[in-house]
N, C-alpha and C positions, 0 to 999 in steps of 0.2 A: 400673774406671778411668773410663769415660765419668761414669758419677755425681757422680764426685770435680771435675769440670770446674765453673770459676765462670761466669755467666753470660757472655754474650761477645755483641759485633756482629757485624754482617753478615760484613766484613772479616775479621774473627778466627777466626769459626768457620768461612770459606771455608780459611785459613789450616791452623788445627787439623784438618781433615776430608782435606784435604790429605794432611797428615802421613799422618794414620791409613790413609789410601785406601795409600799409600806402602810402610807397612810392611806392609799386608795383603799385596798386590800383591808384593811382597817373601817371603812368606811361602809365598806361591801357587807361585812359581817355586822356592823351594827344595825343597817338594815334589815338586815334577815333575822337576827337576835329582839329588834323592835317587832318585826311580822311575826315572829313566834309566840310575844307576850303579846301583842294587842291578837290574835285568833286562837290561841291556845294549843296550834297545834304546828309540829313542821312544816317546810313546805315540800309539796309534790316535789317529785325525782324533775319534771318537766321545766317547772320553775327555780329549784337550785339551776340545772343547766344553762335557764336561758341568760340567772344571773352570771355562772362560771363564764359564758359567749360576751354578755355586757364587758365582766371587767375586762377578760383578752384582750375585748376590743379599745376601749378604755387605755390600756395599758400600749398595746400596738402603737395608739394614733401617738404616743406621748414619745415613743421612741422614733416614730417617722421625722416627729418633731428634731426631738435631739439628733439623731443622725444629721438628718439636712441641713441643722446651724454647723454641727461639725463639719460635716462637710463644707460649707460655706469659709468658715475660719479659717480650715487650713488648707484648704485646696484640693482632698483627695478625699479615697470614701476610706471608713473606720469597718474593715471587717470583725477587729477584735471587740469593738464594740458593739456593733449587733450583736455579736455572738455572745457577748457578755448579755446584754439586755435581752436573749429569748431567753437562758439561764433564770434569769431574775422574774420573768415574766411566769416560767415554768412554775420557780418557788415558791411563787404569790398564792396563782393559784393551786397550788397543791398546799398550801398552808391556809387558804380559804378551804378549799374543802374540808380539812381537817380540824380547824377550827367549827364549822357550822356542825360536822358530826356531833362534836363534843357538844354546844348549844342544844341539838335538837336530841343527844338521847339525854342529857340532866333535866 
């Protein structure tokens, strides 16, 4: 999927990185929302973390990614957009966390 992307600006790929940060993040929690109906019960403080550690990481390598075609495109590095993409990266997971709260005390 990412390959298939046509070059993009700043704005765009803050935009597109978004999305994807989105639907991971999305993907995170329905794992953990399936773990909670197939055991019955939350998961340990140990394994929300180590998933919190997966997505960062998850989410990091996608932005190494984008950086490095940006960079490639237009010849310079994108500090505005790192900086946009830890932002994104932050909201993800602080709106994982906050979502699986809500899953695990309903």
């Amino acid at each position: 999927m990412l390959s298939q992307i046509p070059n993009l600006f700043g704005k765009q790929s803050l935009t597109l990185f978004s999305q994807i940060a989105e639907t991971i993040t999305t993907e995170y929690v329905e794992d953990i929302t399936k773990g909670i109906i197939e055991k019955g019960y939350a998961p340990s403080f140990e394994e929300l973390m180590h998933k919190v550690k997966e997505l960062n990481n998850e989410l990091s390598l996608k932005v190494v990614w984008l950086r490095d075609n940006y960079k490639i495109e237009r010849g310079r590095k994108a500090a505005r957009l790192t900086r946009g993409c830890k932002k994104i990266i932050n909201r993800s997971v602080d709106d994982f966390l906050r979502t699986v709260k809500l899953v695990a005390t309903t």
